[in-house]
C-alpha positions in Angstrom: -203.1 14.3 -12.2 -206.8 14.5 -10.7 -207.4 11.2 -11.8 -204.1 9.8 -10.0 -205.4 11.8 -6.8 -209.3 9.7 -7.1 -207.5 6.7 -7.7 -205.4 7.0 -4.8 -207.8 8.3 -2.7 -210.1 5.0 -3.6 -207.0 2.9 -2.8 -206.3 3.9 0.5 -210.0 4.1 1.8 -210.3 0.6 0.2 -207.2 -0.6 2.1 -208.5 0.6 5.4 -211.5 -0.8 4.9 -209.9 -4.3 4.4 -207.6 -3.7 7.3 -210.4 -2.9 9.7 -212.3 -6.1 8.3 -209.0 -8.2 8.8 -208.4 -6.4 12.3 -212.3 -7.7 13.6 -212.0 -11.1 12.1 -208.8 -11.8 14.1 -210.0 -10.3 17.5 -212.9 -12.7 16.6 -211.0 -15.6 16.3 -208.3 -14.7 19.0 -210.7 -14.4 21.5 -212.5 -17.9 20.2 -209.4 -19.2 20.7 -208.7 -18.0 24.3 -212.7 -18.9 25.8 -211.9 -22.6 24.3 -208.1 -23.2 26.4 -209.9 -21.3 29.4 -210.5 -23.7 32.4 -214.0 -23.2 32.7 -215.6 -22.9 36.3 -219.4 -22.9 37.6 -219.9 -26.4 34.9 -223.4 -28.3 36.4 -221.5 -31.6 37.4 -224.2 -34.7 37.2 -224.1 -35.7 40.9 -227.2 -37.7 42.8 -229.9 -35.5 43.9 -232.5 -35.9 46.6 -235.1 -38.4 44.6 -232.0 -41.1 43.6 -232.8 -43.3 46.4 -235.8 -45.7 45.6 -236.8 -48.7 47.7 -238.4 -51.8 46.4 -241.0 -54.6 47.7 -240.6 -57.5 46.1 -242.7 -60.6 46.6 -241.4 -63.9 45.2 -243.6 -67.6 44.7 -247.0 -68.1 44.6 -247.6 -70.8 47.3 -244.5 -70.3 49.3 -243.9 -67.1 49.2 -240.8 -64.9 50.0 -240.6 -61.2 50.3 -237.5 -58.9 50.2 -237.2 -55.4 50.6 -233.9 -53.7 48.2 -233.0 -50.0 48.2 -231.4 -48.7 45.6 -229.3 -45.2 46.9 -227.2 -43.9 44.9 -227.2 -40.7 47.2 -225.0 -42.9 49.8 -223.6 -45.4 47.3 -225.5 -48.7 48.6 -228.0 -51.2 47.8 -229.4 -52.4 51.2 -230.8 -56.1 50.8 -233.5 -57.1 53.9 -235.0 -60.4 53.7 -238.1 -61.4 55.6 -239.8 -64.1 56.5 -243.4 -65.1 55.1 -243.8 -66.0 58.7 -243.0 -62.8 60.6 -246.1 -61.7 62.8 -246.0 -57.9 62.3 -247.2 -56.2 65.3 -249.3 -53.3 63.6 -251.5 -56.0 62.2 -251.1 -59.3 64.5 -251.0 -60.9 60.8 -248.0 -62.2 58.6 -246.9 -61.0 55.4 -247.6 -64.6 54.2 -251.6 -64.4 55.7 -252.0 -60.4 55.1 -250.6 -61.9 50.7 -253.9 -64.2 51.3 -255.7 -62.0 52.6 -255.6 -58.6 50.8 -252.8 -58.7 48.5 -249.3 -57.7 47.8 -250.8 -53.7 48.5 -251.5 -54.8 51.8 -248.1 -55.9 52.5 -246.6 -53.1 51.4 -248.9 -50.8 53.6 -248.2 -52.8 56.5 -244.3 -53.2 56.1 -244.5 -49.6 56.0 -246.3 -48.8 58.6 -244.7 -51.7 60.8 -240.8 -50.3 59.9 -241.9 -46.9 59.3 -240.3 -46.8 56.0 -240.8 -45.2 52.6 -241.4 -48.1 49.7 -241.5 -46.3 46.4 -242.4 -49.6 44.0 -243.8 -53.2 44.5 -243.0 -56.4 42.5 -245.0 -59.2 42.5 -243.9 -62.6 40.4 -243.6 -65.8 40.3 -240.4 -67.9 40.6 -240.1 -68.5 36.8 -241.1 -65.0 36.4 -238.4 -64.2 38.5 -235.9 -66.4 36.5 -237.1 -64.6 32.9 -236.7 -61.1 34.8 -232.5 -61.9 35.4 -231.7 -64.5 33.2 -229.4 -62.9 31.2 -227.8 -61.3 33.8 -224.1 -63.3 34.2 -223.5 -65.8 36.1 -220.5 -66.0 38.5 -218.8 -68.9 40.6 -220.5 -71.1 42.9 -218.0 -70.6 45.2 -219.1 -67.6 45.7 -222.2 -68.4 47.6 -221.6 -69.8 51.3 -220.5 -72.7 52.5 -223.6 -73.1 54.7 -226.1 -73.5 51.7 -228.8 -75.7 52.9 -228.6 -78.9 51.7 -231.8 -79.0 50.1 -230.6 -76.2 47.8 -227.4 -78.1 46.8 -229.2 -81.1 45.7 -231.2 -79.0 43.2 -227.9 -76.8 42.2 -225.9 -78.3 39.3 -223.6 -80.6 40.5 -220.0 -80.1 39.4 -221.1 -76.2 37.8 -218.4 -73.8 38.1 -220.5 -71.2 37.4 -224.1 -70.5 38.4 -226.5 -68.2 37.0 -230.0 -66.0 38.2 -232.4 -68.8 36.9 -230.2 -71.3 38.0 -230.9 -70.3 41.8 -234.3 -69.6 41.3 -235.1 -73.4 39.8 -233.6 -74.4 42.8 -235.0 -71.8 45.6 -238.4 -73.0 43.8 -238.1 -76.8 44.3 -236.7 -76.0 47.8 -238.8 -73.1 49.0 -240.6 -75.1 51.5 -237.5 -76.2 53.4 -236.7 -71.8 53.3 -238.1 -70.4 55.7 -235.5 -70.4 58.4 -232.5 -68.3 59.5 -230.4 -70.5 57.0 -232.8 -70.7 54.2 -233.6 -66.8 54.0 -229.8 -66.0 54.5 -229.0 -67.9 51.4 -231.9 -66.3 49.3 -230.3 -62.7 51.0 -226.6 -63.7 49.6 -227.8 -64.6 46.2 -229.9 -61.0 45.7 -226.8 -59.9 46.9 -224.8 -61.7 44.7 -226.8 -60.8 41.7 -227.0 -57.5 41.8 -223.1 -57.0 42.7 -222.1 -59.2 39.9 -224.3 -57.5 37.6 -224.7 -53.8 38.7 -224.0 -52.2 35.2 -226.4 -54.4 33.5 -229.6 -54.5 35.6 -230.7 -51.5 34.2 -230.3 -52.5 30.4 -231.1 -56.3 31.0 -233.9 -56.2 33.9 -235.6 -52.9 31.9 -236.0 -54.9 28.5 -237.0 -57.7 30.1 -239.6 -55.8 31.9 -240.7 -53.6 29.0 -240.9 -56.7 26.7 -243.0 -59.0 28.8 -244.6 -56.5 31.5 -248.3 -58.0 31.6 -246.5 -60.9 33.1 -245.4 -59.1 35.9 -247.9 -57.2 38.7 -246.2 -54.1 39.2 -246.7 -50.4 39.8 -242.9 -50.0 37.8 -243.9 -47.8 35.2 -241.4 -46.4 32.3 -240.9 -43.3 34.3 -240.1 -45.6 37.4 -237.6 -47.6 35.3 -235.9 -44.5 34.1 -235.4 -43.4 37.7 -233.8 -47.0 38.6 -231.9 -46.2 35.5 -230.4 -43.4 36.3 -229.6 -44.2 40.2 -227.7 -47.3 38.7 -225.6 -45.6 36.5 -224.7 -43.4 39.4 -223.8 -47.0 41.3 -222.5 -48.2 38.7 -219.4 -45.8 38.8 -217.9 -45.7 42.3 -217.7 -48.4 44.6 -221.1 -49.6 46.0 -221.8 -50.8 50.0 -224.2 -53.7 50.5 -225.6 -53.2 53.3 -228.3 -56.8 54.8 -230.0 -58.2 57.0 -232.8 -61.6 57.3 -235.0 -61.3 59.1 -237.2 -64.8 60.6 -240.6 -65.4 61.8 -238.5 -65.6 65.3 -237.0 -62.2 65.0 -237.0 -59.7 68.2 -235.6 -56.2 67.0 -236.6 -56.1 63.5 -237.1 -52.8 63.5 -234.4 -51.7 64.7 -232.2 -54.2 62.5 -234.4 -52.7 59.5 -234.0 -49.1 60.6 -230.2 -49.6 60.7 -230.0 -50.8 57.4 -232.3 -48.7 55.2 -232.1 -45.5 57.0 
């Protein structure tokens, strides 16, 4: 009979035991299961912050060359394209971008084009027209009808007759055999609508394509673009890359009046 009793007495503190373990491991799992199918709220959403905007100088040709100014925002949702002439007598120097190239280099065009639109120009690109052509060659082509009707004849007699489709190095063979004929309101518009063209056709690759490109040959290129520069254009692309992106432009010619206030429209 005493035995029976210790036995018994084992059993039922041996069962409670179990039950208690049992009871713990299904709150534990219960209320697993209820965090998971909770909507959650306060989540970090990756949105644009204050530094996704970066603007770019970029300086095209050696002995004729052409200079564009392309800000990437992905804070707004644009890429604004402004093309200038080599030509344009900045008043904060009396000198042109073309003579200030000569002069003191693609750093001196940047300072003055700053100082002259009072913008903020976060990276500069200096290359030649093949360089150019190697930087987006692999970027895809799209039609030629796409391009305007008023391309300058000198350009269409360089262009593949008959192409449907056109590519990056395709216009910059031609804009190289044609650049002296350029610099005019017709001229730089053209060179502003294929930019524009490329970089619409071709806005979830530029990052990718451009940034190997650029890593893999980048002592062909003078640049200030260093890897943490192209991981910022990265990133503000694959922010334009998902909405809908505005594309903003402007040329502007050696005999423009309110380029600053054309400029300051665009950019800011």
């Amino acid at each position: 009979m005493k035995k029976f009793r210790v036995f018994l007495k084992t059993f039922i503190i041996t069962l409670s035991l179990m039950s208690f373990c049992y009871f713990i491991l299904y709150l534990s799992i219960d209320n697993k299961a209820s965090v998971t199918g909770e909507n959650k709220f306060d989540v970090p959403i990756n949105m644009p912050r204050v530094n996704d905007s970066k603007t770019l100088f970029l300086e095209v040709g050696k002995e004729n060359p052409f200079f564009f100014i392309i800000k990437f925002n992905a804070i707004e949702g644009k890429v604004c394209i402004v093309s200038i002439s080599p030509t344009y007598k900045y008043k904060t120097s009396d000198l042109t971008l073309a003579e200030s190239l000569k002069k003191a280099g693609i750093m001196q065009c940047v300072l003055e084009t700053s100082k002259e639109f009072d913008i903020k120009i976060d990276y500069f690109l200096e290359c030649s027209w093949q360089e150019l052509g190697l930087l987006i060659g692999d970027l895809s082509d799209f039609g030629i009808e796409s391009l305007s009707k008023n391309m300058p004849k000198s350009i269409q007699n360089f262009l593949l007759k008959g192409a449907e489709n056109i590519d990056g190095r395709t216009i910059v063979n031609a804009a190289e055999k044609a650049s002296v004929f350029l610099d005019n309101e017709l001229g730089l518009g053209f060179l502003n609508e294929s930019a524009y063209l490329i970089i619409k056709n071709n806005i979830n690759l530029l990052a990718e394509t451009c940034g190997k490109q650029m890593k893999n040959n980048f002592n062909k290129f003078n640049t200030d673009i260093n890897p943490e520069g192209m991981k910022n254009f990265e990133r503000i692309l694959n922010f334009l890359n998902i909405e809908g992106v505005e594309y903003p432009r402007c040329v502007i010619t050696k005999n423009t009046i309110n380029a600053d206030e054309q400029i300051s429209e665009i950019l800011k």
